[in-house]
N, C-alpha and C positions, 0 to 999 in steps of 0.2 A: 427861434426862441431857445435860450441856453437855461436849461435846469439844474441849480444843484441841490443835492440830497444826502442826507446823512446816507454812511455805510450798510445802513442796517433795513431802509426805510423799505425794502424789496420783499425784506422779509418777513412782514410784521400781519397779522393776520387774527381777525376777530376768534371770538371767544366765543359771540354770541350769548346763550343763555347760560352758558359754564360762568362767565364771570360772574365776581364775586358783590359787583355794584352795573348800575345802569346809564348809559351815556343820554338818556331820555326821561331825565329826572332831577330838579333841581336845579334846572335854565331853563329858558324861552330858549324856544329853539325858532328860529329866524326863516321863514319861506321866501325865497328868491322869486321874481316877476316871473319869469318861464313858467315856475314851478306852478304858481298860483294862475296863470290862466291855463296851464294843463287840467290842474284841477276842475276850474270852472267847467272847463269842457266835457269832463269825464262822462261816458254814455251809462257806464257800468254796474251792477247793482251794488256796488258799495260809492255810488254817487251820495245816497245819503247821508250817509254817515261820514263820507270825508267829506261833505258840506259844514256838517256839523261840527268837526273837529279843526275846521280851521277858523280861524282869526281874523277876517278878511281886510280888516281897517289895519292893524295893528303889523300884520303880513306874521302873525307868530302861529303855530298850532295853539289851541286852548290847554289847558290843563286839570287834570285832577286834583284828588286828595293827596298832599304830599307834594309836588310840585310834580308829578307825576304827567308823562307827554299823554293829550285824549287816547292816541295810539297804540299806546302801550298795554300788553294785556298780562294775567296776574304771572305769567311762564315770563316776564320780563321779553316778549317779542313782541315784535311793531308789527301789528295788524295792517297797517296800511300797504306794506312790505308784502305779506302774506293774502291780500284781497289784490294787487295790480302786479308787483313785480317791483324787480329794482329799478327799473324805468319812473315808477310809483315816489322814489325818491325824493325829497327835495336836494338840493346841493349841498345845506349845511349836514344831511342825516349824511349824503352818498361819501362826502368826504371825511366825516371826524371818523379817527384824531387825527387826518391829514391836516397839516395848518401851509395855506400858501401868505407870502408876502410878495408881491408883486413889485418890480419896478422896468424898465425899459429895457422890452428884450429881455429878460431875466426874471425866474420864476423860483425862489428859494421857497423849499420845498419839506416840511418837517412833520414829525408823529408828536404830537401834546402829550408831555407825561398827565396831565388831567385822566387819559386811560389807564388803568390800573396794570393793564397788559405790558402797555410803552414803558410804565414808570418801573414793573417789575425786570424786563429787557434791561435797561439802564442800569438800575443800581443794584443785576448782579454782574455786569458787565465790567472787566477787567482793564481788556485791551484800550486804548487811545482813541477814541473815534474821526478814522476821515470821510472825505466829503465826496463823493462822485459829481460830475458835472457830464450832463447831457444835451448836445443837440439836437432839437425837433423842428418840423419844418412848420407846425403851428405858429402862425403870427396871431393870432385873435389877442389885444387887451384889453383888461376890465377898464383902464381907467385912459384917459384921453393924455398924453403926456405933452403934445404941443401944446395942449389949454396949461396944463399944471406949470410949464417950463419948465420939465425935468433936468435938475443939475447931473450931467452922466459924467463930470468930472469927480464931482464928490462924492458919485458913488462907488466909482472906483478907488479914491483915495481908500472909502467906509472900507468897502470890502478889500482892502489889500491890508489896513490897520486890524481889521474880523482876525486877518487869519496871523498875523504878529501878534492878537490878545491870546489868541487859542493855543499858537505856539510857548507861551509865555506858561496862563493855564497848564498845558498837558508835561509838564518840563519838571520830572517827579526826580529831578537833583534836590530842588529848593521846596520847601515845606510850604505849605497851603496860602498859608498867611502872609508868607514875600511872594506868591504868586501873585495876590488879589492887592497887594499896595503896588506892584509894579504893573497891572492892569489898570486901579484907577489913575496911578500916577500918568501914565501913559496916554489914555482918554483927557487926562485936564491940558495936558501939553498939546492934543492934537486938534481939541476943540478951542484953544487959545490960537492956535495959527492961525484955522478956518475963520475964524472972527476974526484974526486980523488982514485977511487979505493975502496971507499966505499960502495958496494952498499947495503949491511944489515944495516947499519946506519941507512936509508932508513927511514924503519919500526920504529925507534925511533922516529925516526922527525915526522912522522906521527901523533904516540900516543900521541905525547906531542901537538900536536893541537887540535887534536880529546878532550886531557881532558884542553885545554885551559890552559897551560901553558907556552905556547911558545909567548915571545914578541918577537915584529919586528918594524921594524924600520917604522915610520911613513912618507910618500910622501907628497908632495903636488899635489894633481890632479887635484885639481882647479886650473887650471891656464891663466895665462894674457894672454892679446888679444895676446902680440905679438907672442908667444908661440899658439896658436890658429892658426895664419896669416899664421905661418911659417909650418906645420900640414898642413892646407888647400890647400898650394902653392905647397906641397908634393904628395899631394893626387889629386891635380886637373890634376899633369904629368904624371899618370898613365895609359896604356894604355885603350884606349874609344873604348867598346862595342858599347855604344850607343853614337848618338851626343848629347841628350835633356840631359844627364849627368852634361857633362861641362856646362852647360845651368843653372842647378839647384844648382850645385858648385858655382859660379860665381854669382848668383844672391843672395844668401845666403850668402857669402864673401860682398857682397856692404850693405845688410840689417846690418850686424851685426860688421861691421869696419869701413866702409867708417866714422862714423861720431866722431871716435876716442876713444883712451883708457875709459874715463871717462865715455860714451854711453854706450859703452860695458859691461862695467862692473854693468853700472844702467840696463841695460837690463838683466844683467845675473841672478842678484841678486833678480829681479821682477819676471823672469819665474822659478824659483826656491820656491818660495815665491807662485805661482801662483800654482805650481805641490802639494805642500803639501797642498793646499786646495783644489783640486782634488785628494786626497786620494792616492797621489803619483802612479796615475798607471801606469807613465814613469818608476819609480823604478822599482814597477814590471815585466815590459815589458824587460827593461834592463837586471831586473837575470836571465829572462826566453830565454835574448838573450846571455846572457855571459856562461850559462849553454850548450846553441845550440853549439857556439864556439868552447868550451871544448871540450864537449862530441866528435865533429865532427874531431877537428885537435890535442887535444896533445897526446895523443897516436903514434901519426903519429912520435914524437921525436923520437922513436924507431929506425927510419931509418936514422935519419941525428942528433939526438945531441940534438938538438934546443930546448931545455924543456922550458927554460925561454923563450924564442923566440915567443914561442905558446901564454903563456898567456900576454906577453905584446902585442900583434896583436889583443887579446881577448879585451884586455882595451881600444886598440886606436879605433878600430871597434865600442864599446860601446861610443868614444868617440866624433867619427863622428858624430855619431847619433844622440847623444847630443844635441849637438852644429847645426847639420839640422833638428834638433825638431824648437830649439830655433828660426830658422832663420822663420821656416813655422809658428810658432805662433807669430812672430812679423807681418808677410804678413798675417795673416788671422785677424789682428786687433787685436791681443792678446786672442786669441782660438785657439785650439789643441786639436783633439781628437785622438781617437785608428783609425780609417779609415787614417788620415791624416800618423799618424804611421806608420801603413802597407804600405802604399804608399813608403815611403822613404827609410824602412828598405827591402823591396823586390827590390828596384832598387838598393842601395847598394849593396843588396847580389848580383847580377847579375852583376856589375863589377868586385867586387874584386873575387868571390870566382870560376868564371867561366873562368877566364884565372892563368893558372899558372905562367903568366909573374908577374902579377898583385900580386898575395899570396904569391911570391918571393920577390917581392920588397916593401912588404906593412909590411912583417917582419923586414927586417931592416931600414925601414923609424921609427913604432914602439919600434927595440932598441934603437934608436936615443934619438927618443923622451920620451920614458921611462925608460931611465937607472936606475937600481937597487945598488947601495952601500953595 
């Protein structure tokens, strides 16, 4: 079994009750079959009580006030942790914010900026992020690949095109916004081979960005507020994890429209103007989150098609962000730091990427809004 892992993922190391928010509040947190008949089995005297706190039809732990885990006690620690051990675990508590994606033989391996921890790690992080790959002698898979007919040519294609997007991304010659048209442009051409039956073509397309000869058609990413408004009215119907969400949505939509196109646009133009005298480390923040992205979902095309899909979700995601930087440095008087950052991008992560209603419909809000020619 070959693992690969971000640079960083070795070192990344709970908080526990020091942080500033709770990874057991605010989802259904999901009990795996092992999990649940460890449970039933338990001899223990907190058999009652973790009888009581689980979900048994639904396989989720119950919840309190708040969306709050049963488990969870007012020191923000999991009792259930503290009464059996870590053995006590389910799979979804023992791994987050580990995120696995699985496919044949190969176990891509990530931290969720959803933790406030991860998300702070990232966007004060400078450096390029590379990938380590590891062999292990575990063969165990979750998923049967002879029943699925796993395509292991086009995952390799995926993953050889991953690391020509990231190379493309991390390439701090060209400014943020010819990175991201030369990413999607990249994904339409390679999802157009795949559909047609090309798929060694592939490897050309590659090579020909790899040595910078491949043009592509220029976007507009900058775009007007009403194109903004109609994105934000998209993404505010999504379904809410949290209520303080729509709260942050909505108050950020009045800072940065209410006062009309021509606001807008002097605003836009001023924190843009304002980032590259802070040394642009939104920019940086941004590759380091379009990189997470990547790394994290287009592979996944593998299963459903969606190549181009992947990274136009990748752009709109980076495009939220954006535009809830902008709104948080107009409310903080016209200051924005990396803290303020972390803030926004770890509750982002925590709607979209924690319900699969939400990473459903946030793809094709995404195609909508950034269709490719």
């Amino acid at each position: 079994m070959l693992y690969i892992k971000p640079d960083y993922y070795e070192s990344f190391s709970c908080v526990a009750d020091q942080c500033e928010d709770t990874c057991c509040a605010g989802w259904k947190i999901v009990v795996d079959k092992d999990s649940l008949q460890a449970y039933k089995a338990e001899k223990g005297p907190f058999r009652k009580e973790l009888h009581k706190g689980v979900h048994w039809r639904s396989h989720t732990f119950r919840q309190t006030a708040g969306k709050r885990c049963f488990f969870l006690d007012d020191k923000n620690l999991c009792r259930l942790y503290s009464a059996i051990g870590e053995s006590g675990l389910c799979q979804t508590c023992d791994r987050y914010p580990r995120h696995i994606e699985e496919f044949e033989n190969v176990r891509e391996v990530s931290l969720s900026v959803s933790c406030p921890e991860v998300a702070r790690y990232l966007m004060n992080r400078t450096d390029p992020v590379t990938f380590v790959s590891e062999e292990s002698e575990e063969e165990e898979n979750y998923k049967d690949y002879e029943e699925m007919d796993f395509d292991v040519l086009l995952y390799d294609i995926l993953d050889q095109g991953r690391n020509v997007l990231i190379s493309i991304l991390q390439n701090r010659q060209e400014s943020m916004k010819v990175r991201l048209e030369k990413a999607l442009h990249l994904s339409a051409n390679l999802e157009e081979i795949i559909e047609e039956g090309n798929a060694f073509s592939a490897f050309e397309l590659f090579d020909s960005y790899e040595q910078g000869d491949m043009t592509y058609r220029k976007r507009h990413l900058a775009k007007t507020m009403p194109y903004s408004v109609r994105v934000f009215d998209r993404v505010i119907r999504l379904e809410r994890l949290r209520e303080d969400w729509e709260q942050l949505l909505s108050e950020s939509a009045s800072l940065l429209y209410l006062s009309g196109e021509e606001s807008y646009t002097r605003i836009s133009d001023e924190f843009v103007r304002w980032c590259a005298e802070k040394e642009n480390f939104l920019e940086i923040a941004l590759e380091q989150l379009a990189v997470y992205f990547l790394t994290t979902y287009f592979c996944g095309s593998v299963y459903d098609g969606q190549i181009l899909a992947k990274t136009q979700s990748c752009v709109l995601f980076l495009y939220v962000i954006f535009e809830l930087s902008k709104a948080c440095w107009l409310k903080n008087e016209k200051n924005f730091d990396r803290e303020d950052l972390t803030q926004i991008v770890y509750r982002f992560s925590r709607e979209l990427e924690h319900s699969d209603q939400n990473l459903i419909l946030f793809e094709k809000i995404a195609a909508a809004a950034l269709p490719v020619c």
